[in-house]
Legacy VTK file of the C-alpha trace (Angstrom):
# vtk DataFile Version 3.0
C-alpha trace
ASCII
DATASET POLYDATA
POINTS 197 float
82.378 55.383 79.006
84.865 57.228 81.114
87.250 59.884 79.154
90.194 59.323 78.511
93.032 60.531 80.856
95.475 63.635 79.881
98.822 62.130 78.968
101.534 63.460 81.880
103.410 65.025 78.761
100.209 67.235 77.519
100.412 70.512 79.699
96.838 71.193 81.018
95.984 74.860 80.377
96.496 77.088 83.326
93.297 77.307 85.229
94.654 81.100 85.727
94.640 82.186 81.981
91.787 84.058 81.054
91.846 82.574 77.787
90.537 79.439 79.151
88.649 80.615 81.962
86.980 83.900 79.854
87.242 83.298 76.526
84.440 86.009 75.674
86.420 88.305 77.984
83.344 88.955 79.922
85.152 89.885 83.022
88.972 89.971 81.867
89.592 92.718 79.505
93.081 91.786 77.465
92.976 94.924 74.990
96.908 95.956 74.581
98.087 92.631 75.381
99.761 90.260 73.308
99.492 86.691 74.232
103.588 86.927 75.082
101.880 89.578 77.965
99.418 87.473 78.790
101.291 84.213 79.390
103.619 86.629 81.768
100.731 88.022 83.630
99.473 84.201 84.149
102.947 83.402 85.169
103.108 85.915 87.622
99.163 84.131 88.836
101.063 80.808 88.680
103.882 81.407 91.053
101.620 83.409 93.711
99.337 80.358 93.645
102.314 77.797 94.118
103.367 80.386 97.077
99.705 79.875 98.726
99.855 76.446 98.370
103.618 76.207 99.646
102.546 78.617 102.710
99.297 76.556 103.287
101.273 73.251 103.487
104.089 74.942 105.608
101.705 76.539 108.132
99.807 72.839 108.304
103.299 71.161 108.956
103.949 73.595 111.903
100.342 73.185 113.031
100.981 69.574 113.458
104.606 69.871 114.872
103.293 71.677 117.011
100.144 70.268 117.829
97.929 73.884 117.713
95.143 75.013 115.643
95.436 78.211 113.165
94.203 80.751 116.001
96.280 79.048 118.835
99.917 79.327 116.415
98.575 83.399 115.680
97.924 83.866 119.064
101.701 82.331 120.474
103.735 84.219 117.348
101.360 87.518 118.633
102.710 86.611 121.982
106.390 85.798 121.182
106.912 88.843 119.286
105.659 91.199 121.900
107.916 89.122 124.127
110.870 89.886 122.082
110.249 93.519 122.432
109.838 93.343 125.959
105.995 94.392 125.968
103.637 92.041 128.637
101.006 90.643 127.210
97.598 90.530 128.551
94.591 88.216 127.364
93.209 91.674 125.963
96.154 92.787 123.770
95.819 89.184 122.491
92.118 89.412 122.134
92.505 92.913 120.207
95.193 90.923 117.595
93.243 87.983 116.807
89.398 90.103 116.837
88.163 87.523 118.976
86.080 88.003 122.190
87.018 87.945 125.444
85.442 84.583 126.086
87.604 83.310 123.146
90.467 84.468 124.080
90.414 83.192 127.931
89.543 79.327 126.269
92.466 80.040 123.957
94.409 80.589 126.510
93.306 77.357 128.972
93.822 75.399 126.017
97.862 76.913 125.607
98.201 76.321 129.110
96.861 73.046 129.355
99.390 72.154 126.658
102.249 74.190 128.408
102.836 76.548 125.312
102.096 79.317 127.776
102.232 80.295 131.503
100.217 82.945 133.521
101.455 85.681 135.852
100.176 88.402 137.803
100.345 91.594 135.280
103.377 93.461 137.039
101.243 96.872 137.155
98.040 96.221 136.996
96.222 94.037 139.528
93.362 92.927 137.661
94.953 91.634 134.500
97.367 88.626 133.968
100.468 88.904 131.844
100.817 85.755 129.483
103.986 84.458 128.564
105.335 81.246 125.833
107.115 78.647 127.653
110.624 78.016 126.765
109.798 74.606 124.853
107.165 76.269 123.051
109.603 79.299 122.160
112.011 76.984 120.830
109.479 74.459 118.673
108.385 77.208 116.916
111.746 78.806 116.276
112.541 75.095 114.767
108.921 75.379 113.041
108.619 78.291 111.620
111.368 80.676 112.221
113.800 78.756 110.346
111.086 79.473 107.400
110.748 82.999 107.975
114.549 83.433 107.357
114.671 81.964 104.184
111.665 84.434 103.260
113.330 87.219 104.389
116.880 86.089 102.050
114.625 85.523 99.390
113.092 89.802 99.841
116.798 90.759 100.612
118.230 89.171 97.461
115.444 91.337 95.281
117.300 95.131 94.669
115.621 98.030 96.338
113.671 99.379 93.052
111.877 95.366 92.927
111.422 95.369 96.569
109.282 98.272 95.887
107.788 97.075 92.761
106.722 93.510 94.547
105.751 95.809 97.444
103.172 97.867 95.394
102.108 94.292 93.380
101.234 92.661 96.486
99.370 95.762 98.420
97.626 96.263 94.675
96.745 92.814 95.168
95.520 93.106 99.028
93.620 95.832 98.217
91.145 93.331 95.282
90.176 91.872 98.269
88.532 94.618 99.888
84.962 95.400 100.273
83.960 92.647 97.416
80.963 90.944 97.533
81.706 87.032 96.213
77.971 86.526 96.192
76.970 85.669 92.177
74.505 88.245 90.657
71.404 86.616 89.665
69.744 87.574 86.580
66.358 89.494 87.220
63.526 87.756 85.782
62.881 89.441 82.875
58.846 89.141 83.021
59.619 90.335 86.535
58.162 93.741 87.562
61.132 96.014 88.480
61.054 96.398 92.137
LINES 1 198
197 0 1 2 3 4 5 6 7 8 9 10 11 12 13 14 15 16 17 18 19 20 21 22 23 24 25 26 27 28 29 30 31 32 33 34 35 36 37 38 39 40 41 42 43 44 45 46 47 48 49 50 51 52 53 54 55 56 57 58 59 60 61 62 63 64 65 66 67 68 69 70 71 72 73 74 75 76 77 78 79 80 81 82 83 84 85 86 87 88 89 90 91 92 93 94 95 96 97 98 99 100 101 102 103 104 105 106 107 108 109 110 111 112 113 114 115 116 117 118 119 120 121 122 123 124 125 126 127 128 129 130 131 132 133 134 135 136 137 138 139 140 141 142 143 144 145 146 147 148 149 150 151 152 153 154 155 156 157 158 159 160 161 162 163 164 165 166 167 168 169 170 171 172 173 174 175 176 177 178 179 180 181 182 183 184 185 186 187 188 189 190 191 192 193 194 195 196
């Protein structure tokens, strides 16, 4: 027999909390909080999870406006930004930005051309490399795909004073920086009739 499904009205427990997901507190240490703290540091967990889920839809929307992959949409906002500051680009600067080889980069950019997102010149001072530019239809789908987006982002930072700015600022790189150098592979418990090794 099946379970029976959570009424809509029941909230589900946050599958953020650490209450529900370490109860034992194992790996989540709460000492000094009160559960007021704790349901504000799971709301904080909530709304950057509803942020990754609104970027991942919005970035999959402009993918398939635009008809590109995840690499090809880096690669043209890599090459539109340069353009905006007047810099040529070359198939190494944008082989450098996206740490992709060389072979990568040239099918990358076949594929951009083939779709006319981009066009190829002669690099204006140096003969042996190509300077690559976005079309103007491509410049102005992704304005309409994703820099109308990026606006309302940047109202939403400018609206926060200057003291949050920098608060959110040091939240986020505190948060980057859990990222780094972590091993995600689960430890697996020695044997314990196991000779140490």
């Amino acid at each position: 027999m099946s379970p029976e499904p959570v009424p809509r009205d029941q909230d589900e427990p946050s599958m953020m909390d650490p209450r529900v997901l370490d109860p034992e507190q194992e790996l989540v240490r709460r000492a000094g909080l009160d559960d007021g703290d704790v349901d504000q540091v799971v709301g904080v967990l909530e709304a950057l999870r509803r942020w990754r889920e609104a970027e991942r839809r919005m970035s999959e929307a402009s993918r398939r406006y635009m008809r590109l992959g995840e690499t090809d949409m880096r690669a043209l906002r890599f090459i539109l930004a340069m353009q905006n500051h007047g810099r040529v680009v070359t198939p190494g600067a944008i082989a450098e930005h996206l740490g992709i080889t060389t072979a990568s980069t040239t099918k990358l950019i076949d594929r951009l051309a083939a779709g006319d997102h981009v066009l190829r010149f002669p690099h204006p001072s140096d003969r042996r490399s190509l300077a690559i530019e976005v079309t103007e239809d491509t410049r102005h789908a992704a304005r309409q795909a994703v820099g109308r987006t990026h606006a309302r982002r940047f109202d939403a930072a400018a609206r926060l004073t200057p003291q949050e700015r920098e608060i959110v600022t040091r939240f986020l790189d505190d948060l980057a920086g859990t990222a780094e150098d972590q091993d995600v592979s689960p430890e697996k418990p020695r044997d314990q009739g196991a000779a140490p090794q």
